[in-house]
Residue, then its C-alpha position, 0 to 999 in steps of 0.5 A: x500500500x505504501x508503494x502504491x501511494x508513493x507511485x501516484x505522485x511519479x512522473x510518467x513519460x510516453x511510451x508505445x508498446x512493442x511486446x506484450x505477452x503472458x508468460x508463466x513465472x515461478x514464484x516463492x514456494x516453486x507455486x507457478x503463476x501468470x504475469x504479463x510482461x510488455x515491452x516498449x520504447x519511450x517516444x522522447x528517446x527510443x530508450x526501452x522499458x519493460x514492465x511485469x508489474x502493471x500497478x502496486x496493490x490489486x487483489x491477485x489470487x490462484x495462477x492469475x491466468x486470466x489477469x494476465x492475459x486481460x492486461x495483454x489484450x488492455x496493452x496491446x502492440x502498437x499502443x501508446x502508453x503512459x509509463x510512471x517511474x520512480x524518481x529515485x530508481x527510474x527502471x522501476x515502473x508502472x503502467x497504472x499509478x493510480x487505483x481504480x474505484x474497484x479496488x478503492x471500494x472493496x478496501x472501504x468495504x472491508x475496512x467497514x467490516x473490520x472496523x464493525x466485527x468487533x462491534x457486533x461480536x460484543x453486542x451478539x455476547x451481550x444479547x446471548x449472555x445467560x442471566x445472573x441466576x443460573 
C-alpha cells in the first residue's frame, strides 16, 4: 500500500508498446503463476522499458491466468502508453499509478467490516449472555 501511494505522485513519460505477452513465472514456494510482461520504447528517446508489474496493490489470487492475459489484450502492440517511474530508481515502473474505484471500494468495504466485527461480536455476547441466576 505504501508503494502504491508513493507511485501516484511519479512522473510518467510516453511510451508505445512493442511486446506484450503472458508468460508463466515461478514464484516463492516453486507455486507457478501468470504475469504479463510488455515491452516498449519511450517516444522522447527510443530508450526501452519493460514492465511485469502493471500497478502496486490489486487483489491477485490462484495462477492469475486470466489477469494476465486481460492486461495483454488492455496493452496491446502498437499502443501508446503512459509509463510512471520512480524518481529515485527510474527502471522501476508502472503502467497504472493510480487505483481504480474497484479496488478503492472493496478496501472501504472491508475496512467497514473490520472496523464493525468487533462491534457486533460484543453486542451478539451481550444479547446471548445467560442471566445472573443460573
Amino acid at each position: 500500500m505504501l508503494k502504491k501511494a508513493e507511485a501516484e505522485a511519479w512522473p510518467s513519460r510516453k511510451g508505445v508498446i512493442a511486446k506484450s505477452y503472458a508468460s508463466h513465472k515461478r514464484g516463492s514456494k516453486n507455486v507457478l503463476y501468470y504475469a504479463p510482461e510488455i515491452c516498449g520504447e519511450y517516444k522522447d528517446n527510443g530508450e526501452k522499458f519493460c514492465i511485469s508489474r502493471v500497478r502496486y496493490g490489486g487483489f491477485l489470487f490462484g495462477d492469475r491466468k486470466e489477469y494476465a492475459f486481460e492486461t495483454v489484450a488492455k496493452y496491446h502492440v502498437g499502443k501508446e502508453v503512459d509509463v510512471y517511474f520512480s524518481p529515485k530508481n527510474p527502471k522501476e515502473t508502472v503502467l497504472e499509478a493510480h487505483s481504480s474505484w474497484r479496488e478503492m471500494k472493496t478496501l472501504f468495504g472491508l475496512g467497514i467490516v473490520f472496523l464493525l466485527l468487533p462491534l457486533f461480536l460484543w453486542l451478539f455476547r451481550k444479547k446471548n449472555r445467560p442471566p445472573a441466576s443460573w
